[in-house]
C-alpha positions in Angstrom: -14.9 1.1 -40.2 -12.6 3.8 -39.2 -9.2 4.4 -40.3 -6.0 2.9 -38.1 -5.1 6.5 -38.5 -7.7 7.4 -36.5 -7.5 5.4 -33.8 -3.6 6.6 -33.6 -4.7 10.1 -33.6 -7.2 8.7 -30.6 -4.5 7.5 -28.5 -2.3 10.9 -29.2 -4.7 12.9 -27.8 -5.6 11.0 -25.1 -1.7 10.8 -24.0 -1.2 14.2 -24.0 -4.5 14.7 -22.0 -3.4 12.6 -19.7 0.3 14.0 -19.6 -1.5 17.3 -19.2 -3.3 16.3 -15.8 -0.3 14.6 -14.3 1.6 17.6 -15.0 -1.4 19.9 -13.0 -1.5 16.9 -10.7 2.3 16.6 -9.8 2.3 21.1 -9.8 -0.5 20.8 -7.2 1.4 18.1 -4.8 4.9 19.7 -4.7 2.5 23.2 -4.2 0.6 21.6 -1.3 3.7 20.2 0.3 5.5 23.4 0.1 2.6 24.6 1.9 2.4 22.1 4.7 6.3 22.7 4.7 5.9 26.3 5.7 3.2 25.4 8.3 5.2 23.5 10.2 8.6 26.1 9.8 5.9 28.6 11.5 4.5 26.1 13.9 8.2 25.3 14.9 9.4 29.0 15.3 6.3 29.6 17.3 6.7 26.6 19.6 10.5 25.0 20.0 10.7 21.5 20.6 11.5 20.7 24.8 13.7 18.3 25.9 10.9 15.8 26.7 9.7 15.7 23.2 13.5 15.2 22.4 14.0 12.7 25.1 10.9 11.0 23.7 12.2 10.9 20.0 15.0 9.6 20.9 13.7 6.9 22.6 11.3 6.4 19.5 14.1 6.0 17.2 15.9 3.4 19.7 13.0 0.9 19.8 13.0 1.7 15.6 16.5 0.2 16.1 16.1 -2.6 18.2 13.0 -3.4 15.9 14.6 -3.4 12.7 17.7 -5.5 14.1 15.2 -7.5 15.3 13.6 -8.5 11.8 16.9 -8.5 9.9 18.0 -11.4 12.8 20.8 -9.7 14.5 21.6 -10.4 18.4 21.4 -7.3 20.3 
């Protein structure tokens, strides 16, 4: 039967393994948002946004309002 050192040493290694690929993982997300970040800068410099989509967003964000007074019980 193995040592309990040897099980510690185990569960070392496989912690820092799986630090390691959380690490890349969490590098690769903030990289990929960055990304879709700058897409959407050049997307927006290319095309401004018109005052129907602005009209529209704001109407958006109203019914969000009346929605969420709504569900927390408040009278409009």
């Amino acid at each position: 039967m193995p040592e309990p050192s040897f099980y510690l040493m185990i569960a070392a290694f496989t912690l820092i393994g799986l630090t390691a690929v959380s690490l890349i993982a969490l590098r690769g997300w903030r990289d990929w948002i960055d990304l879709k970040t700058k897409e959407l800068e050049q997307q927006r410099e290319k095309n401004p946004p018109s005052a129907t989509s602005r009209i529209e967003v704001a109407d958006l964000k109203e019914r969000i309002r009346k929605l969420e007074a709504i569900a927390a019980g408040v009278e409009l």
